[in-house]
C-alpha positions, 0 to 999 in steps of 0.5 A: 550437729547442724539441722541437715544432719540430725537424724530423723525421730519418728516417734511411737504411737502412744496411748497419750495421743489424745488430740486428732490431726483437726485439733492438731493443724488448728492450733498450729495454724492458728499460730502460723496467723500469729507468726509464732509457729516455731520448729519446737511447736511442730516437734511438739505436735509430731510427738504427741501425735505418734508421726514424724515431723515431716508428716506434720508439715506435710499437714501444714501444706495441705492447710495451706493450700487446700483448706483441709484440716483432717486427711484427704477423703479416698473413694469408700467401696461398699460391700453390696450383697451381691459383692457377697454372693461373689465372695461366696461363689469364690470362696472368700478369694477377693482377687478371683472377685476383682477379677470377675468384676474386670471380665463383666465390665469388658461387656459394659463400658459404663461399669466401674471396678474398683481397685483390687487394694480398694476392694480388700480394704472395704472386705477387710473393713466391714467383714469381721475375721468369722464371716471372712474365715466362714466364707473359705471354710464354712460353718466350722470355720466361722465358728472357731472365731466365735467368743462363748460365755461360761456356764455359772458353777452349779454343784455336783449332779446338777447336770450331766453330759453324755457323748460318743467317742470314736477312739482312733485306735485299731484293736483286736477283736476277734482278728478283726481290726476295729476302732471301739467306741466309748460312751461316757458322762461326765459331771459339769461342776466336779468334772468327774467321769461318772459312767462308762461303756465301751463297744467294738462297733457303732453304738446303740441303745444299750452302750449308753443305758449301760453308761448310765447304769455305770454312772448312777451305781456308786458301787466300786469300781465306780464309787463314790461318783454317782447318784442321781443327776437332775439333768443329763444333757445330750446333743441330738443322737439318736441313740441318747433321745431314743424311747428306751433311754428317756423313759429308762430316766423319766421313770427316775424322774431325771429330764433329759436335754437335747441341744440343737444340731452343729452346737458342741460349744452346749456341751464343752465339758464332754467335749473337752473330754473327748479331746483329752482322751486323745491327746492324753492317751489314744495317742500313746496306744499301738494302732493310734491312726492319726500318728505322724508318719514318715512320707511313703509309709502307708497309714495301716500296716499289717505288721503293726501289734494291736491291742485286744480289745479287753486290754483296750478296755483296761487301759481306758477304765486306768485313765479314767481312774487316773483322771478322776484321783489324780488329775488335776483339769484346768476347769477347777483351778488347777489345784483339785482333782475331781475326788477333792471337789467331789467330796469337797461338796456338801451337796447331798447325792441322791443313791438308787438301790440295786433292787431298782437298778435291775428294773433298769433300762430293761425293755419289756413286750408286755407279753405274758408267758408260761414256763413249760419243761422247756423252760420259758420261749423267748423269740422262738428261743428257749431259756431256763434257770435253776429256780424255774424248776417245778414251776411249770405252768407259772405265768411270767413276763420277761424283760430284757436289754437291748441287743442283748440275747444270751439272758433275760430277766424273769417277772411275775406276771401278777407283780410286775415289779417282782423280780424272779430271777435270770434265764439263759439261753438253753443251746447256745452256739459254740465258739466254733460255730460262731466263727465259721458263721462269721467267716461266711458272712464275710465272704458272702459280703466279699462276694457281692461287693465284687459283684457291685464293684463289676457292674459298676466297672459295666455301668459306667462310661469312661471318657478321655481327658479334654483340654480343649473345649469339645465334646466328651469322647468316649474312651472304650472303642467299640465295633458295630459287630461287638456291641450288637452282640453285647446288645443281643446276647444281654436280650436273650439273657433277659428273656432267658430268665424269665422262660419257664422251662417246664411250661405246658400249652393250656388244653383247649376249652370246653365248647359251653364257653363263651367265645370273642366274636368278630366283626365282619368288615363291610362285604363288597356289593357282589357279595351283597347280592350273592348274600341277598339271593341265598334263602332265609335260614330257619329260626331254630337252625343253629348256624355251622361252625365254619359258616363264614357268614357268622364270624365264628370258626371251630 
């Protein structure tokens, strides 16, 4: 095979490619001066160096010719912070930047730009994946390119994570649909969920004391999680850092920490959590709204079957149960369920008695009240209990749980810590009652909602679309006559409702008043003279009411 016909080999890059093309070209030239450069000496240096041998010769030229042992220097963009308020303002988009560059320099000829291809490389250069994907993005965007570290293994109830999650899945509640939010801590070492509650709507206070409460109880269905933690962290949700919820815990002397806003990679754990529930359950359930569908297919239908609320809660506590004794989550290997690496440490877990577990989250107004034949009044409610019979006159203090008024808990007075019993509410509504109050708030809301929506339609102008560069015109033809009437008859309207139609004219006032007087304006000169010539009255004459030399009138 003669020299013209062989193929061309291009080799691959290699990790021996140690030499640089300097190192390279030197020694080949250097050879070149000793008249010893052979074919096998470049074949040799193209392998070495990951290109062809064309490519190596082309290097011999340059050295030749030029002098360059290294490749041709190129013009470096530089990106300047105004290139990044650009980019910012265009949202990462380098050819909307090139080209805003191009219109500016239209104006000053002394401008360079330079090339759309120079311009990406140097974005692509000296801007890392993060700030690239921030700049189209966003702060979460930018995010997702970021490196996080691990926590180091601690033990079990070294510290707790808490969050809210609301599940996308409408359910039953009383024949209203609603997504349910679950509230729900986890232990970071274990990766046991220790505590959970779940409510039907946005939740308070009282869904994550609750939570708590579940958590720190070892008895079943909870058990054997539990205990004290040392630490619960949070991220900064109102209802976690609330006075009730982080007194409810410093009384158990356990710290409560708040993280930084817009941070969840602090608090992976109960994130990855959260993330879990979905893709491993929510997902399966009637209702599930971020289900795949057919296009055309409106996202509720009315015909769907959901849930009630209790089976929803059913179904949640089961794969808690499962995700507890028989799942096994990559965060331990992969081999432990959460019960075997519960029990599986020998860290001694701190328990806290039922009889201080009624004390807790209770909220207190630090009232003192007596138990009368009515029982004991309560926000202008009555409530009773068996024990508080032939006890009237006893003095107590109540306690209760946010948001909740059906029972409270009844305290000595004397021993704040005794706890007395519970009292219910005496007249509670019927079922019947609660749904027709119901009903009508609804549609009072319906009503007014109307009635926003109606003035909003009043209150805006609508304008017909532009595509030419003019003024705005408005879409609502009106004539001179139409909109005077409008004008006139909203005036009236106005003035209609502040008329009171059973006003009476005020009496006249007594004569002792005082009245306004008049200033007399400056009387020509005949009337001066006129004036002039008139006697004087006496000092004691008291001056006519119709005198129209004093000002005054009757």
């Amino acid at each position: 095979m003669t020299r013209s016909s062989r193929p061309s080999r291009v080799p691959q890059k290699s990790a021996s490619a140690l030499v640089s093309r300097e190192g390279t070209v030197s020694r080949l030239m250097a050879l070149d001066g000793h008249g010893e450069l052979a074919t096998v000496h470049v074949r040799l240096a193209a392998t070495a160096s990951g290109v062809s041998e064309r490519t190596v010769w082309n290097w011999l030229a340059a050295a030749r010719t030029q002098g360059r042992l290294t490749a041709q220097a190129r013009g470096t963009v530089v990106v300047t912070p105004r290139l990044r308020a650009l980019l910012a303002l265009w949202g990462g988009n380098v050819a909307a930047v090139h080209r805003h560059l191009v219109a500016e320099a239209t104006s000053d000829p002394t401008a360079t730009v330079p090339s759309l291809r120079a311009l990406q490389r140097a974005v692509m250069r000296e801007l890392t994946a993060g700030e690239r994907a921030g700049l189209r993005g966003g702060e979460n965007a930018r995010r997702r390119h970021d490196v996080f570290g691990q926590r180091p293994r601690q033990w079990r109830n070294a510290c707790w994570e808490g969050d809210h999650k609301r599940a996308p899945v409408r359910v039953d509640v009383e024949g209203t649909p609603q997504c349910p939010w679950i509230t729900w801590f986890i232990d970071c070492t274990t990766k046991a969920i220790t505590g959970v509650a779940v409510t039907p709507h946005q939740p308070s206070r009282d869904a994550v004391l609750a939570a708590l409460r579940t958590g720190i109880s070892r008895e079943e269905p909870f058990g054997p999680f539990g205990g004290l933690p040392e630490l619960v962290r949070v991220d900064r949700g109102k209802e976690f850092l609330c006075r009730t919820v982080t007194s409810a815990l410093g009384a158990l002397a356990v710290p409560v920490h708040d993280l930084p806003a817009y941070t969840p990679h602090l608090k992976g754990t109960i994130e990855q959590l959260n993330d879990a529930v979905e893709e491993m359950l929510l997902v399966s359930l009637p209702g599930y709204t971020r289900r795949a569908r057919p296009a055309g297919t409106p996202r509720t239908s009315e015909q769907e079957e959901l849930l009630p609320f209790a089976a929803f809660v059913q179904c949640l506590l089961d794969w808690v149960h499962w995700w507890n004794t028989e799942h096994h989550p990559a965060g331990l290997g992969g081999h432990l369920t959460p019960l075997q690496a519960w029990q599986a440490d020998p860290t001694p877990v701190e328990d806290v008695s039922q009889q201080h577990l009624v004390l807790f989250a209770l909220e207190d107004d630090g009232r003192v009240r007596v138990i009368t034949t009515s029982g004991v009044t309560w926000r202008r409610r009555a409530y009773y209990a068996p024990w508080m019979v032939g006890r009237t006159g006893t003095k107590v203090r109540l306690r209760h749980l946010p948001h909740h008024d059906a029972q409270i808990e009844v305290f000595d007075a004397a021993d704040p810590t005794r706890h007395l019993c519970t009292a219910y509410l005496a007249d509670p509504a019927s079922e019947e009652q609660r749904k027709a109050l119901r009903a009508a708030r609804q549609a009072a809301a319906r009503a007014l909602k109307a009635d926003l929506k109606a003035a909003e339609r009043l209150r805006r102008d609508r304008y017909s679309a532009a595509t030419t560069p003019a003024a705005p015109q408005p879409r609502d033809a009106l004539t001179a006559a139409e909109a005077q009437e409008q004008i006139a008859r909203t005036n009236h309207k106005d003035l209609a409702a502040r008329a009171l139609p059973d006003l009476i004219p005020p009496r006249e006032p007594p004569t002792s008043w005082a009245r306004p007087v008049r200033c007399p304006r400056p009387a020509p000169a005949a009337d001066e003279a006129a004036r002039a010539a008139q006697p004087a009255a006496p000092p004691d004459a008291v001056p006519s009411p119709d005198d129209p030399t004093t000002g005054r009138h009757s």
